[in-house]
Every structure is written in C-alpha cells, then in structure tokens.
C-alpha positions as CSV (number, residue, x, y, z in Angstrom):
1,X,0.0,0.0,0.0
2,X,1.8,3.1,-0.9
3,X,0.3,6.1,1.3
4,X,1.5,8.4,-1.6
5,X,-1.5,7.4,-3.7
6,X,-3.7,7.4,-0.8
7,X,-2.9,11.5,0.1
8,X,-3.5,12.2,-3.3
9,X,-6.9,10.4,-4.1
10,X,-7.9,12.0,-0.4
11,X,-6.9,15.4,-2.3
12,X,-8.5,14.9,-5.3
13,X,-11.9,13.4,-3.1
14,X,-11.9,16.5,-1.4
15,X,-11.8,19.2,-4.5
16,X,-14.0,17.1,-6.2
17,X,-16.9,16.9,-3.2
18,X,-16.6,20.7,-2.1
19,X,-16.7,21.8,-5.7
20,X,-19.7,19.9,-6.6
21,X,-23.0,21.9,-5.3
22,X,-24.9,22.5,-2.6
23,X,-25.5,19.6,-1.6
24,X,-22.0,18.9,0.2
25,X,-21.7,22.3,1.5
26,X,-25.4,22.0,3.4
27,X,-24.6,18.8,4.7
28,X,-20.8,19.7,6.1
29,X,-21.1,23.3,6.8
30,X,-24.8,24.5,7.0
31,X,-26.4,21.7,9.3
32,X,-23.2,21.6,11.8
33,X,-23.9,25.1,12.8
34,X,-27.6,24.7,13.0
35,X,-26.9,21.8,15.5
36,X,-24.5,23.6,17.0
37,X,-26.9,26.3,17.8
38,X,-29.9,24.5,18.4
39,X,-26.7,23.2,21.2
40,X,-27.0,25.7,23.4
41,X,-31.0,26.5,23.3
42,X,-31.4,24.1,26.8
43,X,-28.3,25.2,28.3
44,X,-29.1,29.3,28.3
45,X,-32.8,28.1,28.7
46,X,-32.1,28.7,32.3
47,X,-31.8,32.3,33.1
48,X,-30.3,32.0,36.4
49,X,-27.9,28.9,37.6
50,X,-26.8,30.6,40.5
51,X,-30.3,30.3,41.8
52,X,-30.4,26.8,41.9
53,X,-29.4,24.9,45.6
54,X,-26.4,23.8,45.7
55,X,-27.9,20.0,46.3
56,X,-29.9,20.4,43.3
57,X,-27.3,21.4,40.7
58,X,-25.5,18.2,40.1
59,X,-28.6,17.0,38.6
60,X,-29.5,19.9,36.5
61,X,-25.7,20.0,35.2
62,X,-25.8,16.8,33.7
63,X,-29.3,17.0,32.3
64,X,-28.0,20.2,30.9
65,X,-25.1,19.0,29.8
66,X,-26.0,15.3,27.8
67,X,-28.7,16.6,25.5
68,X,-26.1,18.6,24.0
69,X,-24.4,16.0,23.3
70,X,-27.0,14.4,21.2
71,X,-26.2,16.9,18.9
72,X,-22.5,16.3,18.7
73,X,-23.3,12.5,18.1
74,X,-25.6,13.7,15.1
75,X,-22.3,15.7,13.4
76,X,-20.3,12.4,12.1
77,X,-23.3,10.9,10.9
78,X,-24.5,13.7,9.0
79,X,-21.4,15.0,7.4
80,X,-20.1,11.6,5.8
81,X,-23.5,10.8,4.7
82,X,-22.9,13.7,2.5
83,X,-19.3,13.4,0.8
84,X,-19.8,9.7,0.5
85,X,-22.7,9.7,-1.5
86,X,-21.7,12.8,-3.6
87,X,-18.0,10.8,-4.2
88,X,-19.9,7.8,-5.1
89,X,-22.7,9.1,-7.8
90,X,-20.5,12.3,-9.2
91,X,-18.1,9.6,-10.4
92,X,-20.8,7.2,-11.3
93,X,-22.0,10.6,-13.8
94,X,-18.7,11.7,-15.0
95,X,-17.4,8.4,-15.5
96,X,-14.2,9.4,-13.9
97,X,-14.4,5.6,-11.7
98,X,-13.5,3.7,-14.6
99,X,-9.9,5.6,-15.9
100,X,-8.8,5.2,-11.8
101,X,-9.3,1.0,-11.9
102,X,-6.9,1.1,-14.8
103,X,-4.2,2.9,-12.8
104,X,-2.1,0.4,-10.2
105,X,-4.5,1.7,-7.6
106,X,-5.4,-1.2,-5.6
107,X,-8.6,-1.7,-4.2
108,X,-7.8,-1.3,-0.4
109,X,-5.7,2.2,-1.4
110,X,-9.3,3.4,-2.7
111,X,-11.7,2.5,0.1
112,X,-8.9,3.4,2.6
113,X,-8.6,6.8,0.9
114,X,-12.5,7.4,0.2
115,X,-13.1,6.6,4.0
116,X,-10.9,8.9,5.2
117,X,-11.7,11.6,3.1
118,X,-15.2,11.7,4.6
119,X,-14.1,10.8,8.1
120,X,-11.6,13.4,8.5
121,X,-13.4,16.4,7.9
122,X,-16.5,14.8,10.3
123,X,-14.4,14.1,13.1
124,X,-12.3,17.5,12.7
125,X,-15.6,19.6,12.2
126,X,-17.1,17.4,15.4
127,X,-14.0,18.5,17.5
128,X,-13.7,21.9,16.2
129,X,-17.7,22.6,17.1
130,X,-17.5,20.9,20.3
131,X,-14.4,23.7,21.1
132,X,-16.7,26.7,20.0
133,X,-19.1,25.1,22.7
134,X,-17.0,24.9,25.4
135,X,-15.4,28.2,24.7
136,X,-18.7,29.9,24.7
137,X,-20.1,28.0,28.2
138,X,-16.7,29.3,29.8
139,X,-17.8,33.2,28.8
140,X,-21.5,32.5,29.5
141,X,-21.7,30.4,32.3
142,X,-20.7,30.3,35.6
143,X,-17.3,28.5,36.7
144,X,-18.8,26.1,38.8
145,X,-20.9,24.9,36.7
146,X,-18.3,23.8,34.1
147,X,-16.5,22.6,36.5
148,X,-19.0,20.3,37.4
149,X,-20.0,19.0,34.1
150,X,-16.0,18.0,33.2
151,X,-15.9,16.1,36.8
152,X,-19.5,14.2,35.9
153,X,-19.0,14.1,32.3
154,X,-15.5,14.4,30.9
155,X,-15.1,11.1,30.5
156,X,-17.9,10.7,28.3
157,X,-17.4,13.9,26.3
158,X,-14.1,11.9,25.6
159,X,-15.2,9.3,24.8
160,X,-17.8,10.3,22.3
161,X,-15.5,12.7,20.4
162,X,-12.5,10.3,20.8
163,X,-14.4,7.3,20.3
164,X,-17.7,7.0,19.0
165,X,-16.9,9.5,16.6
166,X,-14.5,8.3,14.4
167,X,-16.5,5.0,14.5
168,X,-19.9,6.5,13.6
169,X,-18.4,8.5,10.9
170,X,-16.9,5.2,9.6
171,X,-20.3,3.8,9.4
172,X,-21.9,6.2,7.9
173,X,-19.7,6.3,5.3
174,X,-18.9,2.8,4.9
175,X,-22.9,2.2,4.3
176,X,-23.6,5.3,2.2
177,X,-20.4,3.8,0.1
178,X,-22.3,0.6,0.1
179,X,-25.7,1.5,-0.8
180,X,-24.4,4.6,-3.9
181,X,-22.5,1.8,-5.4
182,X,-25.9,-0.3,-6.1
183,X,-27.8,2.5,-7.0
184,X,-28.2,5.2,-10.1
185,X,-29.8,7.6,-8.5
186,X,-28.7,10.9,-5.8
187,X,-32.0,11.2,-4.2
188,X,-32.3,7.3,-3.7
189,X,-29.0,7.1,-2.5
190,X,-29.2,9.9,0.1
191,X,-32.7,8.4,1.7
192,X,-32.0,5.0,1.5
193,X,-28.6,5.7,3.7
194,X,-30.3,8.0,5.7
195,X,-31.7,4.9,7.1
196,X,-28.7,3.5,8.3
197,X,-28.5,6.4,10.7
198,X,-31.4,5.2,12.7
199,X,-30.3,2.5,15.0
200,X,-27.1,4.9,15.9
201,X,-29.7,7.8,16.8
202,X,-32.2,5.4,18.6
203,X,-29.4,4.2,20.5
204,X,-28.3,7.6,21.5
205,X,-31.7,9.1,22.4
206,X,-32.7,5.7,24.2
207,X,-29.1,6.0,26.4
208,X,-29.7,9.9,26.2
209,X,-33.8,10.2,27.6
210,X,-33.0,7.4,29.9
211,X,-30.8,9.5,31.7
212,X,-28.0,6.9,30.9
213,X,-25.1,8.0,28.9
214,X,-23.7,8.9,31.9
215,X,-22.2,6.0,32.3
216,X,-18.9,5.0,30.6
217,X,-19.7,1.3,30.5
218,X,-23.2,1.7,28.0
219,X,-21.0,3.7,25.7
220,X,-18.3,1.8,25.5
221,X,-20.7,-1.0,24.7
222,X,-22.1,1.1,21.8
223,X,-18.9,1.6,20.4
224,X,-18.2,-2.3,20.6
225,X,-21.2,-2.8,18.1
226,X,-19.7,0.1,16.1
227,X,-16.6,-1.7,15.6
228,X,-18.3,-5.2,14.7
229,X,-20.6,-3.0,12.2
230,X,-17.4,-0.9,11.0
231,X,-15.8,-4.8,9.8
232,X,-18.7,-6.0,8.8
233,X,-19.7,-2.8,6.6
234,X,-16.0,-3.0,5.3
235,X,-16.2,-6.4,4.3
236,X,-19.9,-6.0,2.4
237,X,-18.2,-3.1,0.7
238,X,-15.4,-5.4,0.0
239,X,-17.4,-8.0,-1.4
240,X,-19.6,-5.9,-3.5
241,X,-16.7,-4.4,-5.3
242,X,-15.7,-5.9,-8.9
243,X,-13.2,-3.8,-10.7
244,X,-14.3,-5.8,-13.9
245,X,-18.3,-5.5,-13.3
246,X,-17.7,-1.7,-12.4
247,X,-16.3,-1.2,-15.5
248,X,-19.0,-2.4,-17.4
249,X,-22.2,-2.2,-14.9
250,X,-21.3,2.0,-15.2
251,X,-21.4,2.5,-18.9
C-alpha cells in the first residue's frame, strides 16, 4: 500500500466533493452550525444557575449538559452521509471511476482513501464545534458549573469525540459507500442511507432520555457494536466491489 496514492486520491476526493453543489456544503457546513446552535437553546434556557441549591445542581448539570451531546453524536453521521454519497454518484455521472481502476491503484488504497476523506473532515468539524461550545459556556456560564460538568461528564465527552466519533463516521460512510455503489440515482441514494442512521440515533436518544449516557460502560458497549458494524460494513463493501463488473455495470 503506498500512502503516496492514498494522500493524493484524499486530495482529489476533497476538491471534487466541495466543488460539486450545494449539496455537500449543506450537509458539512450548514447543518453543523444549526446543530451547534440549536446546542445551546437548553443550556441558556435557564436564566439564572446561581439560583439553583447547591444540592440540586448536580442533577440539573448533567441533564443540561448530555442533551447537547445528542447533537454532537448527530455531526459524524450527518457529514459523511454527505461526501460519501456525492463521491460515489459524481463519479458514477462523470465516468471518472473507470480511468482510476486502470491505474495500479489497488482496491484497499481506494476505500482506505474514500473513507478517510469523509471521516476526516466529520471528526475534525465534530471536534472543532464541540471547542466553539466549550469556549462559549466558559464566557457564559458560571465556573462552577463547568466545572461540574468535566468532573460528571468528561469522560464521556471523551469518549464520544475520541471514540464513537470516528467509528460512527466510519459507518456512515462505509454504508452510504455501500448503498451509492448499487444505485443510479442521488435522491435514492441519500434516503435510502439516511436509514442506516437510525439505530445509531435510537441508540443515542434511548441511552440519552433514559438518563443513561452517563455511564462510561453503555457507551463503551455502543462503540463495541460500532466496531463489529465498522468490519462487517467494510467487508460487504469489500465484497460488492468488482473492478471488472464496475467497469462495465457504469457504462
């Protein structure tokens, strides 16, 4: 595998999707920074924090704090879902697929380079929103309070943007890969893997409304089955690959 090859198709994945319309632009940069501020509508819903006993205000930090959160679980579903499918169906129109299995390119170079060029930019704009958060609680809110989310939640907040993210983004991308390679159309591309977000979300608001993401342990368990769905999703995609039958099926 010569890493080389793989920069460069990252590279060319990347001028091609942000080039290519709205689309990818709506789904990376638009609906990140309406979650982000739909983010803090519960946290500054509560004019006064001070005002709340002291014995009251672990509670009210955490709730405050994890339904956030749902929103940063949303970001590397949403933004791979985008590139993936755009990668996928602008090369099934332009017929520029075909010319790149002629090269030496081998087939693990490609889906190692089309994974990473829609899981990089989800987990970067994931961390890079979750910053802009925490940098506006720290102006807006007293220090106390933040101080009390990190000790009750830090390790969580870790966990999702260290863990789950990179794994969710995987997913998604693995599956829209999967499901733009068997179809000819955008729009049925785009719902048909919008579907493959649901048991990640269901998860998250069953774990979230249960008052149970607190808890390292469920978490880490949800990232388990991420993993046994990343390998599994990678070997489908695998499997459904034929340089030969791409070649012709895309004529």
């Amino acid at each position: 595998m010569t890493l080389k090859r793989v920069r460069v198709l990252i590279l060319k994945e990347w001028r091609e999707a942000f080039k290519g319309g709205k689309t990818v632009w709506i789904g990376t940069v638009a609906i990140p920074l309406i979650l982000l501020g739909v983010s803090f509508f519960q946290l500054f819903s509560i004019s006064d924090l001070r005002a709340i006993p002291p014995d009251k205000l672990p509670e009210v930090v955490a709730t405050l704090f994890l339904v956030p959160l749902l929103y940063f679980l949303m970001f590397p579903l949403v933004i791979p879902h985008s590139i993936a499918i755009y990668a996928i169906m602008s090369e099934k129109e332009q017929k520029s697929l075909e010319p790149l299995l002629a090269t030496p390119l081998r087939t693990g170079e490609l889906f190692l380079a089309k994974t990473l060029a829609s899981v990089l930019p989800a987990v970067g704009i994931t961390w890079i929103a979750f910053g802009l958060f925490m940098i506006i609680v720290q102006v807006f809110l007293p220090a106390r309070v933040l101080a009390l989310a990190w000790e009750q939640l830090g390790t969580i907040w870790l966990m999702t943007l260290g863990l789950f993210a990179p794994l969710a983004a995987t997913f998604m991308t693995l599956a829209s890969m999967a499901i733009a390679t068997r179809v000819s159309d955008v729009r049925t591309a785009q719902l048909l893997s919008s579907f493959a977000m649901l048991p990640i979300l269901m998860s998250a608001f069953l774990l979230i409304f249960q008052q149970m993401l607190d808890k390292p342990m469920l978490l880490g368990g949800l990232c388990g089955a991420l993993i046994v769905l990343d390998i599994a999703l990678l070997g489908l995609n695998v499997k459904l690959f034929g340089r030969e039958e791409i070649l012709t099926r895309w004529r």
